[in-house]
N, C-alpha and C positions, 0 to 999 in steps of 0.2 A: 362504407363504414359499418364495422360488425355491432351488435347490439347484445345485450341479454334475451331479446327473442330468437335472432338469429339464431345464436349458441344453443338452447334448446330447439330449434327445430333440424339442426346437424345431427344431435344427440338422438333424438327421435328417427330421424332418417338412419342413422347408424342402428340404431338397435333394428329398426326391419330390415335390414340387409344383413347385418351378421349372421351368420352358420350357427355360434354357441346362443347359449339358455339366454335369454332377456337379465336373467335377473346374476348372471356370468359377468354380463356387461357393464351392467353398474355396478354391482362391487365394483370391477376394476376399474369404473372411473372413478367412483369415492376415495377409492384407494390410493387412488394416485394424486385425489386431489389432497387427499391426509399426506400423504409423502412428500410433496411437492413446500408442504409450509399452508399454503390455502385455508387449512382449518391447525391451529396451532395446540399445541395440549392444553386440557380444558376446554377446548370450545367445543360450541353443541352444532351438532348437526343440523339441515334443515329439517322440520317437522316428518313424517310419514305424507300426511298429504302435499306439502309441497313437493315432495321426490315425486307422488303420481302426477302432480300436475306438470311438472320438468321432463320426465323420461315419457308421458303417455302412456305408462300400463298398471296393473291393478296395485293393489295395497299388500296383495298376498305377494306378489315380484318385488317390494321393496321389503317386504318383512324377511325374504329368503336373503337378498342379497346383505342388507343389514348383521342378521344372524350370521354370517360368513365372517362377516368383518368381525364379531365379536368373538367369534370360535378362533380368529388369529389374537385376538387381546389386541384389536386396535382399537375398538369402540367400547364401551359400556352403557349400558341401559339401564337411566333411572326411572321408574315406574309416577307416571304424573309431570316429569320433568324432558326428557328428553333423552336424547342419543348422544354423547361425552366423548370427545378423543381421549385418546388415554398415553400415558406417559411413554408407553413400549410403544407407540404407532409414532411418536415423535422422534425418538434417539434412533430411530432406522433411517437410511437412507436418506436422508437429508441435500439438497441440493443446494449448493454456493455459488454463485458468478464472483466473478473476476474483473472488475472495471479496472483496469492499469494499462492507462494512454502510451506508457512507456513501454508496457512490456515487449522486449524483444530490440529494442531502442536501448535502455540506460539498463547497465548490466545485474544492476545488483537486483533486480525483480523475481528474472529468474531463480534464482536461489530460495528465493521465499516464498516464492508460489512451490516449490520442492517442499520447503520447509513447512509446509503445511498441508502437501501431499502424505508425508510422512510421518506428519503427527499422528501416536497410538490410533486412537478415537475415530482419524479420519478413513479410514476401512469402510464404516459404516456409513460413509457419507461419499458424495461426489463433487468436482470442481466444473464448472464450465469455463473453459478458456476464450474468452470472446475473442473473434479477430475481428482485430481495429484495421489491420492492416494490409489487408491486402486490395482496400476500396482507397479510391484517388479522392474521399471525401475529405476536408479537413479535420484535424480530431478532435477539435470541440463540438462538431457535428456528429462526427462518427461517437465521441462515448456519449452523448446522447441518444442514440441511435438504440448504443446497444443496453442502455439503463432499460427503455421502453421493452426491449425484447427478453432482459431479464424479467421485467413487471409481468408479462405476458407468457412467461414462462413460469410462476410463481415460485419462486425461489425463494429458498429460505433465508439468505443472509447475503450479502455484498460486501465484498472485499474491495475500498476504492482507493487508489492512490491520486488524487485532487491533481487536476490539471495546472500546470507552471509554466513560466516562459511565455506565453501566451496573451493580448491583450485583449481585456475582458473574461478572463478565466473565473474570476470569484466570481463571477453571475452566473456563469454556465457549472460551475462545481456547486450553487446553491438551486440552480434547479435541476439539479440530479439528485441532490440528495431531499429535497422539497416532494419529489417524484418518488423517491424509495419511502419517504413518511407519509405517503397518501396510501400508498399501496401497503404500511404495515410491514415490512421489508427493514429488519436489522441493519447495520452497517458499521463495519470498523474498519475507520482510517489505517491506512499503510505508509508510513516513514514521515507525511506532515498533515496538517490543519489548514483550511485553507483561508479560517480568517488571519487577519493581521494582527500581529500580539500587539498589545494582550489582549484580544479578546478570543474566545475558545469556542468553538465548535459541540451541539450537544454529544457529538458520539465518540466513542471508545478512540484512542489512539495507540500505536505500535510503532516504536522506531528506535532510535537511539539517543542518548542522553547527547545534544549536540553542542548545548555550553560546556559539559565538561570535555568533550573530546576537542574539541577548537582551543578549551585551555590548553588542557593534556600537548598537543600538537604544537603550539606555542610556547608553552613551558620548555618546551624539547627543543626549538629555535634559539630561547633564551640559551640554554647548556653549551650549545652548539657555539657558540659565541655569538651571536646575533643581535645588532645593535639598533637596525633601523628595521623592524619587520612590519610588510605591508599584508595585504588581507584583499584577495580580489576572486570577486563571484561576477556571475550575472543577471544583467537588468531583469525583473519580472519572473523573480527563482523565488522558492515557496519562505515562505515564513522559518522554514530551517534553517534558511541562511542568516536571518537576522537573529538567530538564537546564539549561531556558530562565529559571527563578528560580537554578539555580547561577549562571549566565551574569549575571545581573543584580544578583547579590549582588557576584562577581565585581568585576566594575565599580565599585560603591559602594564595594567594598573600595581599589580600587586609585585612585580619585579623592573618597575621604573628606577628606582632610587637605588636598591643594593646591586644594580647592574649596570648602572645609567645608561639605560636606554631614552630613546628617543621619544619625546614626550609630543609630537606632530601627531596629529589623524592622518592614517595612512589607509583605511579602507575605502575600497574604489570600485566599482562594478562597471560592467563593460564586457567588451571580447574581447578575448586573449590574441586571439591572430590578428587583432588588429595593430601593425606594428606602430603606426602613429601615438597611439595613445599609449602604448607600453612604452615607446622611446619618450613621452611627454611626463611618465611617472617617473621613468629613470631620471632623467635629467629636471627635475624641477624638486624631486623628494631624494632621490638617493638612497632606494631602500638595499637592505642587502641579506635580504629575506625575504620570501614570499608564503603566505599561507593560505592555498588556493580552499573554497569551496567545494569540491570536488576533484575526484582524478581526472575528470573530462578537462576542467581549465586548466589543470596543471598541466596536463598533457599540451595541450594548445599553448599553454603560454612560455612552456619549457621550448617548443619549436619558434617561437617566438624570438624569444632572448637568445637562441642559437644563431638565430638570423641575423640579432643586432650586433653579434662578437661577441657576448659574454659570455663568460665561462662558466660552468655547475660543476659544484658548488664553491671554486675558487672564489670567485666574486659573488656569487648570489646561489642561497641556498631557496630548495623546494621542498615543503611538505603538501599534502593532497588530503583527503578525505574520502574513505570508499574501498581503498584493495584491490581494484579489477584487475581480471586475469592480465592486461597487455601494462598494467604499473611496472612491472618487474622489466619490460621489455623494450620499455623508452631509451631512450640514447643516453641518456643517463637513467638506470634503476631508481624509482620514485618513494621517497618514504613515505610513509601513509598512514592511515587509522582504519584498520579492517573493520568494517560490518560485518557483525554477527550475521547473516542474513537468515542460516539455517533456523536457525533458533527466534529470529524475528517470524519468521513464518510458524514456527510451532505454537509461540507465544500469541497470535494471533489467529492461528485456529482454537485455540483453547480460549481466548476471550469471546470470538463468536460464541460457541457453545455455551460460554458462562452468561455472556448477556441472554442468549433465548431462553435459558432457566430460569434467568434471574433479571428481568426486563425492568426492575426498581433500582436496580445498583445505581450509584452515583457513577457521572460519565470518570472515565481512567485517564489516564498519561501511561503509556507503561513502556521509562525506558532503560535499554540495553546497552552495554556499557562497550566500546571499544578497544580494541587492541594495537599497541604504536606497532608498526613494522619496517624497523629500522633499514636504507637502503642508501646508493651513494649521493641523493641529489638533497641532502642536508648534510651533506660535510662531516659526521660524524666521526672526531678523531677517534673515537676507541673503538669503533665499528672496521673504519676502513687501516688502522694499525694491525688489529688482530689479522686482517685479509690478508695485508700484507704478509706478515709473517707466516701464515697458513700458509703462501705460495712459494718461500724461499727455503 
Protein backbone atom coordinates (compact mmCIF):
# COMPACT_ATOMS: atom_id res chain seq x y z
CA UNK A 1 0.00 0.00 0.00
CA UNK A 2 1.19 3.37 -1.35
CA UNK A 3 1.38 6.21 1.30
CA UNK A 4 2.05 9.99 1.17
CA UNK A 5 5.83 9.18 1.91
CA UNK A 6 6.07 6.82 -0.77
CA UNK A 7 4.69 9.39 -3.19
CA UNK A 8 7.36 11.82 -2.42
CA UNK A 9 10.14 9.63 -2.51
CA UNK A 10 9.01 8.51 -6.46
CA UNK A 11 9.03 12.35 -6.84
CA UNK A 12 12.44 12.86 -5.50
CA UNK A 13 13.70 9.72 -7.32
CA UNK A 14 12.18 11.08 -10.45
CA UNK A 15 13.58 14.48 -10.39
CA UNK A 16 17.43 12.70 -9.96
CA UNK A 17 16.96 10.90 -12.94
CA UNK A 18 15.33 13.27 -15.20
CA UNK A 19 17.61 14.77 -18.27
CA UNK A 20 15.45 18.46 -17.87
CA UNK A 21 16.04 21.42 -15.07
CA UNK A 22 14.71 20.14 -11.52
CA UNK A 23 12.73 23.05 -11.25
CA UNK A 24 10.99 21.84 -15.33
CA UNK A 25 9.87 19.10 -13.26
CA UNK A 26 7.84 20.45 -10.84
CA UNK A 27 6.17 22.95 -12.58
CA UNK A 28 5.02 20.25 -14.58
CA UNK A 29 3.78 18.25 -11.74
CA UNK A 30 1.97 21.26 -10.04
CA UNK A 31 0.60 21.66 -13.24
CA UNK A 32 -0.77 18.86 -13.79
CA UNK A 33 -1.92 18.45 -10.44
CA UNK A 34 -3.75 22.26 -11.08
CA UNK A 35 -5.13 20.57 -14.28
CA UNK A 36 -6.18 17.43 -13.01
CA UNK A 37 -8.91 19.28 -10.29
CA UNK A 38 -6.43 18.42 -7.19
CA UNK A 39 -6.02 22.03 -6.40
CA UNK A 40 -9.59 23.72 -7.52
CA UNK A 41 -9.66 27.78 -8.24
CA UNK A 42 -9.05 29.48 -5.28
CA UNK A 43 -7.14 27.14 -3.51
CA UNK A 44 -3.66 27.90 -2.12
CA UNK A 45 -0.87 25.97 -2.95
CA UNK A 46 1.40 24.22 -0.47
CA UNK A 47 3.68 26.81 1.27
CA UNK A 48 7.30 27.30 -0.42
CA UNK A 49 8.82 25.24 2.28
CA UNK A 50 6.71 22.42 2.09
CA UNK A 51 7.45 22.01 -1.84
CA UNK A 52 11.30 21.81 -0.56
CA UNK A 53 10.48 19.45 1.82
CA UNK A 54 8.35 17.23 -0.99
CA UNK A 55 10.66 17.57 -4.11
CA UNK A 56 14.20 17.67 -1.94
CA UNK A 57 15.82 20.69 -3.56
CA UNK A 58 16.37 24.38 -2.72
CA UNK A 59 13.77 27.26 -2.19
CA UNK A 60 15.47 29.08 -5.17
CA UNK A 61 13.97 25.54 -7.60
CA UNK A 62 10.71 26.06 -6.30
CA UNK A 63 10.63 29.87 -6.52
CA UNK A 64 11.66 29.29 -10.46
CA UNK A 65 9.19 26.65 -11.05
CA UNK A 66 6.43 28.58 -9.30
CA UNK A 67 7.21 31.94 -11.38
CA UNK A 68 6.57 29.56 -14.41
CA UNK A 69 3.27 28.79 -13.30
CA UNK A 70 2.47 32.40 -12.79
CA UNK A 71 3.97 33.71 -16.15
CA UNK A 72 1.05 31.07 -17.73
CA UNK A 73 -1.70 32.86 -15.39
CA UNK A 74 -2.24 29.74 -13.46
CA UNK A 75 -1.15 30.65 -10.14
CA UNK A 76 -1.05 34.21 -8.43
CA UNK A 77 1.07 35.34 -5.59
CA UNK A 78 -0.21 37.03 -2.60
CA UNK A 79 2.57 38.55 -0.61
CA UNK A 80 2.14 37.36 3.27
CA UNK A 81 -0.53 34.88 2.09
CA UNK A 82 0.29 32.29 -0.29
CA UNK A 83 0.34 30.97 -3.97
CA UNK A 84 -3.65 31.08 -5.35
CA UNK A 85 -4.85 28.88 -8.40
CA UNK A 86 -6.40 31.05 -10.41
CA UNK A 87 -9.60 30.88 -12.59
CA UNK A 88 -7.60 30.45 -16.23
CA UNK A 89 -5.64 27.37 -14.76
CA UNK A 90 -9.15 25.94 -13.98
CA UNK A 91 -11.42 26.40 -17.19
CA UNK A 92 -8.30 24.47 -19.27
CA UNK A 93 -8.11 21.17 -19.56
CA UNK A 94 -10.33 19.73 -17.13
CA UNK A 95 -10.57 15.96 -16.78
CA UNK A 96 -14.06 13.95 -16.44
CA UNK A 97 -14.66 10.16 -15.83
CA UNK A 98 -17.48 8.44 -17.07
CA UNK A 99 -18.96 5.91 -14.43
CA UNK A 100 -21.95 4.25 -16.74
CA UNK A 101 -22.17 0.38 -15.81
CA UNK A 102 -24.35 0.41 -18.95
CA UNK A 103 -22.39 1.89 -21.41
CA UNK A 104 -22.04 -0.03 -24.46
CA UNK A 105 -24.95 -2.46 -22.83
CA UNK A 106 -28.34 -0.08 -23.04
CA UNK A 107 -28.31 2.06 -26.02
CA UNK A 108 -29.07 5.34 -25.28
CA UNK A 109 -25.67 6.20 -23.15
CA UNK A 110 -23.91 6.27 -26.05
CA UNK A 111 -25.38 9.24 -27.43
CA UNK A 112 -24.88 11.23 -24.50
CA UNK A 113 -21.58 10.52 -23.55
CA UNK A 114 -21.36 12.16 -27.74
CA UNK A 115 -23.61 14.74 -26.40
CA UNK A 116 -21.25 15.87 -24.07
CA UNK A 117 -18.31 15.25 -26.31
CA UNK A 118 -19.77 17.97 -28.23
CA UNK A 119 -20.77 20.32 -25.97
CA UNK A 120 -19.10 23.94 -27.15
CA UNK A 121 -17.03 24.31 -23.89
CA UNK A 122 -15.95 20.59 -23.91
CA UNK A 123 -12.72 21.36 -26.43
CA UNK A 124 -11.20 22.53 -23.34
CA UNK A 125 -11.78 19.65 -21.52
CA UNK A 126 -11.38 15.79 -21.71
CA UNK A 127 -13.62 12.57 -21.07
CA UNK A 128 -12.25 9.21 -19.74
CA UNK A 129 -14.23 6.40 -20.80
CA UNK A 130 -13.71 3.82 -18.17
CA UNK A 131 -14.01 0.21 -19.40
CA UNK A 132 -16.25 -1.87 -17.28
CA UNK A 133 -16.14 -4.26 -19.63
CA UNK A 134 -13.90 -6.02 -20.93
CA UNK A 135 -13.12 -7.76 -17.09
CA UNK A 136 -15.23 -11.09 -16.10
CA UNK A 137 -15.68 -8.87 -12.77
CA UNK A 138 -19.13 -8.25 -11.77
CA UNK A 139 -20.27 -4.54 -12.27
CA UNK A 140 -20.94 -3.63 -8.98
CA UNK A 141 -17.37 -4.60 -8.46
CA UNK A 142 -16.12 -3.33 -11.58
CA UNK A 143 -17.73 0.38 -11.16
CA UNK A 144 -16.25 0.31 -7.85
CA UNK A 145 -13.19 -0.42 -9.14
CA UNK A 146 -13.20 2.16 -11.59
CA UNK A 147 -14.69 5.13 -8.94
CA UNK A 148 -11.22 4.29 -6.89
CA UNK A 149 -9.06 4.68 -10.12
CA UNK A 150 -10.98 7.89 -11.03
CA UNK A 151 -10.15 9.23 -7.24
CA UNK A 152 -6.62 8.23 -8.07
CA UNK A 153 -6.55 9.91 -11.21
CA UNK A 154 -7.89 13.24 -9.69
CA UNK A 155 -10.44 14.08 -11.93
CA UNK A 156 -12.45 16.84 -11.98
CA UNK A 157 -15.93 15.72 -12.15
CA UNK A 158 -17.87 12.18 -12.52
CA UNK A 159 -20.53 11.60 -14.66
CA UNK A 160 -22.59 8.50 -13.05
CA UNK A 161 -25.49 6.55 -14.25
CA UNK A 162 -26.37 4.73 -10.58
CA UNK A 163 -26.33 0.94 -10.93
CA UNK A 164 -30.16 -0.98 -11.62
CA UNK A 165 -31.28 -4.29 -11.94
CA UNK A 166 -28.93 -5.43 -9.60
CA UNK A 167 -29.54 -6.71 -5.74
CA UNK A 168 -28.00 -4.46 -3.35
CA UNK A 169 -27.20 -1.73 -5.83
CA UNK A 170 -28.33 1.39 -3.64
CA UNK A 171 -25.46 0.41 -1.15
CA UNK A 172 -22.86 0.07 -3.75
CA UNK A 173 -24.26 3.49 -5.78
CA UNK A 174 -24.04 5.09 -2.05
CA UNK A 175 -20.44 4.06 -1.70
CA UNK A 176 -19.45 5.33 -4.88
CA UNK A 177 -20.65 8.41 -4.43
CA UNK A 178 -19.60 8.55 -0.37
CA UNK A 179 -16.12 7.84 -2.26
CA UNK A 180 -16.34 10.70 -4.91
CA UNK A 181 -17.45 13.15 -1.45
CA UNK A 182 -14.30 12.25 0.43
CA UNK A 183 -12.13 12.81 -2.45
CA UNK A 184 -13.97 16.47 -3.27
CA UNK A 185 -15.01 15.04 -6.72
CA UNK A 186 -18.26 16.79 -8.37
CA UNK A 187 -20.85 14.53 -9.60
CA UNK A 188 -24.00 14.52 -11.83
CA UNK A 189 -26.43 11.89 -12.04
CA UNK A 190 -27.18 10.73 -15.69
CA UNK A 191 -31.10 9.63 -16.61
CA UNK A 192 -31.88 8.54 -12.64
CA UNK A 193 -31.28 8.87 -8.70
CA UNK A 194 -30.72 6.05 -7.01
CA UNK A 195 -32.75 6.76 -3.81
CA UNK A 196 -36.35 5.71 -3.71
CA UNK A 197 -38.87 8.60 -4.22
CA UNK A 198 -39.33 10.54 -2.62
CA UNK A 199 -36.47 10.91 -1.25
CA UNK A 200 -33.57 12.68 -3.41
CA UNK A 201 -30.04 12.37 -3.86
CA UNK A 202 -27.66 15.56 -2.96
CA UNK A 203 -26.28 15.87 -6.58
CA UNK A 204 -27.36 17.43 -9.75
CA UNK A 205 -29.62 15.24 -12.10
CA UNK A 206 -30.02 15.01 -16.02
CA UNK A 207 -32.61 12.91 -17.67
CA UNK A 208 -35.98 13.27 -18.88
CA UNK A 209 -39.26 14.38 -17.56
CA UNK A 210 -40.56 10.63 -16.97
CA UNK A 211 -44.06 11.25 -15.59
CA UNK A 212 -44.92 13.22 -18.33
CA UNK A 213 -43.58 11.05 -21.06
CA UNK A 214 -45.47 7.75 -19.45
CA UNK A 215 -48.54 10.09 -19.57
CA UNK A 216 -47.83 11.55 -22.97
CA UNK A 217 -47.40 7.72 -24.18
CA UNK A 218 -50.57 6.71 -22.57
CA UNK A 219 -52.59 9.42 -23.46
CA UNK A 220 -51.65 8.26 -27.07
CA UNK A 221 -53.06 4.55 -26.07
CA UNK A 222 -56.12 6.27 -24.65
CA UNK A 223 -56.66 7.91 -28.63
CA UNK A 224 -55.67 4.75 -30.15
CA UNK A 225 -58.80 3.26 -28.54
CA UNK A 226 -57.42 1.47 -25.68
CA UNK A 227 -59.56 0.36 -22.95
CA UNK A 228 -57.66 -2.08 -20.73
CA UNK A 229 -53.93 -0.65 -20.70
CA UNK A 230 -51.32 -2.39 -18.69
CA UNK A 231 -47.74 -0.96 -17.63
CA UNK A 232 -44.86 -3.63 -17.40
CA UNK A 233 -41.21 -2.85 -16.38
CA UNK A 234 -38.63 -4.65 -14.44
CA UNK A 235 -37.95 -6.08 -10.99
CA UNK A 236 -34.97 -3.73 -9.37
CA UNK A 237 -35.21 -0.98 -12.46
CA UNK A 238 -34.14 2.61 -11.13
CA UNK A 239 -36.50 4.90 -9.55
CA UNK A 240 -37.53 6.00 -13.28
CA UNK A 241 -39.66 3.53 -13.48
CA UNK A 242 -41.81 4.41 -10.68
CA UNK A 243 -41.86 7.98 -11.91
CA UNK A 244 -42.97 6.68 -15.44
CA UNK A 245 -46.07 4.07 -13.83
CA UNK A 246 -47.00 7.55 -11.61
CA UNK A 247 -47.24 9.03 -15.13
CA UNK A 248 -49.37 6.32 -16.49
CA UNK A 249 -51.58 5.89 -13.52
CA UNK A 250 -51.79 9.61 -13.89
CA UNK A 251 -53.43 9.33 -17.25
CA UNK A 252 -55.78 6.40 -16.46
CA UNK A 253 -56.81 8.63 -13.78
CA UNK A 254 -57.53 11.59 -15.63
CA UNK A 255 -59.27 9.70 -18.90
CA UNK A 256 -61.10 6.87 -16.83
CA UNK A 257 -64.58 8.36 -16.91
CA UNK A 258 -64.89 10.28 -20.37
CA UNK A 259 -63.39 7.03 -22.03
CA UNK A 260 -64.37 4.27 -19.62
CA UNK A 261 -61.54 2.83 -19.25
CA UNK A 262 -60.71 0.22 -17.00
CA UNK A 263 -60.51 1.18 -13.57
CA UNK A 264 -58.18 -2.47 -12.35
CA UNK A 265 -54.22 -1.87 -11.42
CA UNK A 266 -52.76 -3.31 -14.28
CA UNK A 267 -48.93 -2.54 -13.55
CA UNK A 268 -46.70 -5.58 -13.16
CA UNK A 269 -43.06 -6.01 -13.21
CA UNK A 270 -41.39 -8.95 -14.24
CA UNK A 271 -39.67 -10.49 -17.64
CA UNK A 272 -41.12 -9.98 -20.66
CA UNK A 273 -39.85 -13.37 -22.16
CA UNK A 274 -41.25 -14.98 -19.54
CA UNK A 275 -44.17 -16.44 -21.36
CA UNK A 276 -45.98 -17.94 -18.22
CA UNK A 277 -46.47 -14.75 -16.47
CA UNK A 278 -47.44 -12.89 -19.74
CA UNK A 279 -50.10 -15.67 -20.58
CA UNK A 280 -51.08 -15.25 -16.61
CA UNK A 281 -51.78 -11.28 -17.24
CA UNK A 282 -53.50 -12.03 -20.38
CA UNK A 283 -55.76 -14.33 -19.11
CA UNK A 284 -56.66 -13.12 -15.58
CA UNK A 285 -56.52 -9.02 -16.65
CA UNK A 286 -57.27 -8.88 -20.28
CA UNK A 287 -55.31 -6.01 -21.14
CA UNK A 288 -55.29 -4.77 -24.58
CA UNK A 289 -52.46 -2.39 -24.35
CA UNK A 290 -49.21 -2.33 -23.12
CA UNK A 291 -46.98 0.52 -21.98
CA UNK A 292 -43.67 -0.97 -21.59
CA UNK A 293 -40.71 0.79 -19.46
CA UNK A 294 -38.35 0.75 -22.00
CA UNK A 295 -37.81 -0.37 -25.64
CA UNK A 296 -35.70 -3.42 -24.22
CA UNK A 297 -39.20 -4.96 -22.54
CA UNK A 298 -41.26 -3.96 -25.31
CA UNK A 299 -39.00 -5.54 -27.59
CA UNK A 300 -39.07 -8.84 -25.32
CA UNK A 301 -42.43 -8.78 -24.50
CA UNK A 302 -43.55 -7.96 -28.29
CA UNK A 303 -41.70 -11.59 -29.01
CA UNK A 304 -43.57 -12.84 -26.38
CA UNK A 305 -47.07 -12.20 -27.21
CA UNK A 306 -46.03 -13.31 -30.86
CA UNK A 307 -45.32 -16.65 -29.38
CA UNK A 308 -48.70 -16.77 -27.47
CA UNK A 309 -50.77 -15.84 -31.08
CA UNK A 310 -51.58 -12.57 -30.58
CA UNK A 311 -51.68 -10.30 -32.92
CA UNK A 312 -49.83 -6.31 -32.95
CA UNK A 313 -51.67 -4.17 -32.79
CA UNK A 314 -55.07 -6.14 -33.75
CA UNK A 315 -55.51 -7.37 -30.51
CA UNK A 316 -52.92 -5.71 -28.39
CA UNK A 317 -51.30 -2.47 -28.96
CA UNK A 318 -47.31 -1.47 -27.85
CA UNK A 319 -45.78 1.61 -26.80
CA UNK A 320 -42.06 1.51 -25.47
CA UNK A 321 -39.94 4.37 -23.98
CA UNK A 322 -36.23 5.20 -25.42
CA UNK A 323 -36.17 5.11 -29.60
CA UNK A 324 -33.34 2.70 -30.07
CA UNK A 325 -31.91 2.19 -33.25
CA UNK A 326 -33.48 -1.61 -33.78
CA UNK A 327 -37.43 -0.04 -32.52
CA UNK A 328 -38.17 0.70 -36.00
CA UNK A 329 -36.89 -3.01 -36.91
CA UNK A 330 -39.03 -5.23 -34.59
CA UNK A 331 -41.50 -7.39 -36.39
CA UNK A 332 -43.86 -5.12 -35.84
CA UNK A 333 -42.29 -1.10 -36.01
CA UNK A 334 -42.45 0.05 -32.21
CA UNK A 335 -43.94 3.35 -31.06
CA UNK A 336 -42.11 5.13 -28.68
CA UNK A 337 -40.89 8.24 -26.90
CA UNK A 338 -37.43 9.36 -28.22
CA UNK A 339 -34.83 10.49 -25.80
CA UNK A 340 -33.33 13.49 -26.48
CA UNK A 341 -30.11 11.97 -25.58
CA UNK A 342 -27.76 14.45 -27.63
CA UNK A 343 -28.90 17.23 -25.92
CA UNK A 344 -29.11 15.18 -22.51
CA UNK A 345 -25.37 15.08 -22.71
CA UNK A 346 -24.81 18.82 -23.55
CA UNK A 347 -27.19 19.58 -20.84
CA UNK A 348 -24.99 17.68 -18.49
CA UNK A 349 -21.74 18.78 -19.56
CA UNK A 350 -22.95 22.32 -18.95
CA UNK A 351 -24.31 21.55 -15.39
CA UNK A 352 -20.94 19.96 -14.52
CA UNK A 353 -19.13 23.05 -15.34
CA UNK A 354 -21.93 25.26 -13.61
CA UNK A 355 -21.72 23.18 -10.51
CA UNK A 356 -17.57 23.47 -10.30
CA UNK A 357 -18.17 27.37 -10.44
CA UNK A 358 -20.92 27.51 -8.66
CA UNK A 359 -20.47 24.54 -5.76
CA UNK A 360 -23.39 26.50 -3.48
CA UNK A 361 -26.27 26.08 -6.18
CA UNK A 362 -29.14 24.13 -4.75
CA UNK A 363 -29.10 20.33 -5.99
CA UNK A 364 -31.18 20.44 -9.72
CA UNK A 365 -33.59 18.01 -11.48
CA UNK A 366 -33.06 19.05 -14.96
CA UNK A 367 -35.61 17.41 -17.24
CA UNK A 368 -35.91 16.98 -20.95
CA UNK A 369 -38.80 16.59 -22.60
CA UNK A 370 -39.63 13.70 -25.14
CA UNK A 371 -40.83 13.23 -28.58
CA UNK A 372 -43.95 10.49 -29.40
CA UNK A 373 -42.75 8.59 -32.64
CA UNK A 374 -45.56 7.19 -33.98
CA UNK A 375 -45.12 3.40 -35.50
CA UNK A 376 -47.44 0.21 -36.36
CA UNK A 377 -47.29 -1.63 -33.01
CA UNK A 378 -50.04 1.03 -31.39
CA UNK A 379 -52.61 0.55 -34.04
CA UNK A 380 -52.70 4.08 -34.95
CA UNK A 381 -55.54 4.64 -37.41
CA UNK A 382 -54.42 7.83 -38.89
CA UNK A 383 -50.90 6.88 -39.09
CA UNK A 384 -51.31 3.48 -40.65
CA UNK A 385 -54.63 5.03 -43.20
CA UNK A 386 -52.26 7.73 -44.50
CA UNK A 387 -49.55 4.51 -45.23
CA UNK A 388 -51.96 3.01 -46.78
CA UNK A 389 -52.84 5.39 -49.04
CA UNK A 390 -49.19 6.57 -49.66
CA UNK A 391 -48.72 2.90 -51.23
CA UNK A 392 -51.84 2.78 -53.57
Amino acid sequence: MTGPSSKIDTERQEINETDQPKYRFIFKSLKESIRSGMYAQGARLPSESELVKRFGVSRMTIVKAIKELQRLGLVTRRIGSGTYVTAIAVECNRLFGLLIPELGQTEIFEPICQGMANFPLTSKHSLLWGNMYGAIKPKAEAAEELCHQYISQHVSGVFFAPLELLPGMDEVNRRITDAFDQANIPVVLLDRCYFPYPARSKYDLVGIDNRRTAYSATEHLVDCGAKRIAFFGRRLSASTVDARIAGYREALFTYKQSHQLCSEELAFRGDAEDEDQVRAILDQHRPDAFLCANDYTAANLMQTLLKLGRRIPDEIRIVGIDDVKYASLLPIPLTTQHQPCLHIGRVAMSTMLDRIENPDLPTRDISLSCRLVIRKSCGYKGMLEAADNSDS
